[in-house]
Phi, psi and omega in degrees: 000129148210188188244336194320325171270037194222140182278170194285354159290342194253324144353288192298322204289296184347300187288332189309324204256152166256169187233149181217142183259154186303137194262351168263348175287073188300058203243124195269153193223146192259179186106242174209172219232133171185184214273319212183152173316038283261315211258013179081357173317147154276104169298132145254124186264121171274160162211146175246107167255102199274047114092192164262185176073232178267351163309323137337296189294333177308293198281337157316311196268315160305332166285325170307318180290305168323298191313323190275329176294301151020283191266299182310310170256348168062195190067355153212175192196153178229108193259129194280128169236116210241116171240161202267185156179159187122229207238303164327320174299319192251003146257025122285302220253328190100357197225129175277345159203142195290164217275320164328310187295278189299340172292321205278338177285332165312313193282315179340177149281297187208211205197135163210110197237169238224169164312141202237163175095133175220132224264355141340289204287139168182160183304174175253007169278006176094003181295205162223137195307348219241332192300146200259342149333309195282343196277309200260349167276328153268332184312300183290340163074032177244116206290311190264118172289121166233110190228119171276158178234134174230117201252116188265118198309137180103347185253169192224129189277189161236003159263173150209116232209143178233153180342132180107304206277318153248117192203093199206161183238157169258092175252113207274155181268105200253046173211328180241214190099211159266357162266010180294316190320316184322138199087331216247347182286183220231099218222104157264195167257027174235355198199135174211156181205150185236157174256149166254113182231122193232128171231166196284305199307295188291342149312294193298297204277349181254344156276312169261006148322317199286318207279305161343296200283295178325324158296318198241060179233199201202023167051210227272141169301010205249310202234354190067347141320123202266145180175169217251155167227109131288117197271145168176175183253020235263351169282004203221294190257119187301328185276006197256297224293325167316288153008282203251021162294283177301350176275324227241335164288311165312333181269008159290016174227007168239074175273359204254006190228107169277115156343105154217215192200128160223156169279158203281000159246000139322310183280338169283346176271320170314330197247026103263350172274326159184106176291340162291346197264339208247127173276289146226173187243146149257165174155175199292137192310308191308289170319337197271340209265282190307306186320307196296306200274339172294328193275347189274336187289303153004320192232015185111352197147109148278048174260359176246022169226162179262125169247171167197144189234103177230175186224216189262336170210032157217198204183149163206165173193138206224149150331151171259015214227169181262179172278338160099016212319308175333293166291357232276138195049356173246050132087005197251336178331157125292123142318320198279350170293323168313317194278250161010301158286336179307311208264352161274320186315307208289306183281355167277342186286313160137034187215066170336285162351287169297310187304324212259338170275341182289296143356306197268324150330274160326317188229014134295332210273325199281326179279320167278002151085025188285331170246119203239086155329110171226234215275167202055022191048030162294154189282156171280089177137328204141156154289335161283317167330285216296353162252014174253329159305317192270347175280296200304322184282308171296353163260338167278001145312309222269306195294000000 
């Protein structure tokens, strides 16, 4: 465990609060230790891993927006457990995350870390040591990538489309696929090769994650249809054909949901040209890892979007974005992807409320122009400014 990466305004707010731990829960926490909530609050045990890069500021700047949704809507607390992990950690340590560190997010409610990777730090097959995919996605067994793209009043797109009209989720399959490969290809000096492995289980259970998320949506903006896209390569590749064999046994139990199929170069001119047409997407981790950042460039940026990697029985949920080294400490990140995953954290916990006022935070702040997104997708004022505006609009929403 440590804190040295987390800033010292975000220190005090921690050290400021007590922490208690759940009594059915054996989860040790730093700070301090007690029986039970005193104040009736409903607990969450968290753990924060604020990354390299531009991450420290992110997740800095997101607990400020906690501290105030907080106060504002009440009835729950979230107690923080702050440990490091990423590329730094591991040209000290030899380990991109402790052994501890994984232990204590097994035990968590949930988990929320800042981009992680530095393009420096690698491996000696040349991939890179600091990224945390390989620990936690599979370690945790959480199958479905889930990132929404959404075009936020205030943000200024580069298609064209207004608010409302791109509002759709990707959801990538995150344990096999072509990154099961990480580590693991087959590499000389004239040749290397990676495996693609798509299995029925791991097919079957991130589809119907996907038709799931699709129920409890308000289906595609264009038609109001609720529905599932498949992605794939299946004109080409016998295991994308697999892929979408099993998409199509599964969406035989969503009839209330509709089913299709486009090929994944199809699907990158669609999802600018018209974007309005898709509610949600499934698909292969790889296609799903490029798709998602072509649809965030769509909306501004990913530097506006939020992910979560979840399973049947944990979660962890991060920025879709890198760390960023180039800006790293000088005050310039966008925040709101961070801010955002605080807010799937918040709807996975079960404190619907909070989430939808942090969310809503966001795109107040953005619309009354208290937060101005410019050039390079930077915050105007700062990466601190811009999480102290969306914290000041959520107590004045709630108020």
């Amino acid at each position: 465990m440590d804190t040295d990466e987390i800033g010292p305004r975000c220190l005090h707010r921690l050290r400021a609060r007590p922490l208690y731990t759940r009594p059915a829960r054996a989860v040790r926490l730093i700070y301090s230790v007690g029986m039970a909530d005193l104040t009736g609050n409903r607990e969450h045990n968290v753990v924060i891993i604020p990354g390299d890069g531009i991450g420290p500021e992110l997740t800095d700047a997101a607990l400020a927006v906690l501290e105030a949704v907080e106060e504002a809507s009440g009835g729950f607390h979230l107690r923080l457990d702050v440990h490091r992990g990423g590329a730094a950690l591991y040209r000290e340590t030899g380990a991109n995350l402790s052994a501890e560190s994984i232990a204590a997010v097994r035990a968590a409610d949930a988990t929320m870390k800042g981009p992680v990777g530095l393009p420096e730090v690698r491996f000696p097959d040349g991939t890179e040591a600091g990224v945390l995919g390989g620990v936690l996605r599979t370690g945790l067994d959480v199958y479905a990538n889930v990132r929404p793209i959404r075009l936020l009043p205030g943000a200024e797109a580069p298609i064209k489309a207004e608010p409302g009209e791109v509002d759709y989720v990707i959801v990538r399959e995150n344990t096999e696929g072509l990154y099961l490969s990480r580590g693991k290809g087959v590499q000389t000096s004239e040749a290397a090769a990676d495996t693609l492995l798509i299995t029925r289980k791991g097919t079957e259970r991130v589809v119907r994650r996907a038709f799931e998320i699709a129920r409890q949506r308000n289906g595609a903006p264009a038609d109001g249809v609720r529905r599932v896209t498949c992605v794939d390569k299946a004109n080409v590749l016998p295991s994308m054909a697999f892929f979408r064999r099993v998409f199509d046994e599964v969406a035989e139990e969503y009839p209330d949901v509709q089913g299709e199929h486009l090929y994944a170069d199809a699907a990158a001119q669609a999802l600018v040209v018209r974007p309005q047409h898709f509610d949600v997407l499934v698909m292969e981790n790889f296609l799903g890892d490029i798709l998602s950042d072509l649809g965030g460039g769509t909306i501004g940026g990913i530097g506006l979007c939020p992910s979560g990697n979840i399973g049947d029985e944990h979660a962890y949920f991060e920025p879709i974005h890198g760390s960023a080294p180039d800006i790293a400490g000088q005050d310039r990140a966008n925040p709101v992807s961070q801010v955002l995953t605080l807010a799937m954290m918040l709807d996975y916990l079960g404190e619907g409320a909070a989430a939808e006022l942090t969310r809503r935070a966001v795109e107040e702040s953005l619309k009354s122009g208290a937060l101005t997104i410019g050039d390079y997708g930077q915050p105007v004022g700062g990466t601190r400014a811009a999480g102290e505006a969306i914290a000041r609009t959520a107590r004045t929403l709630h108020g």
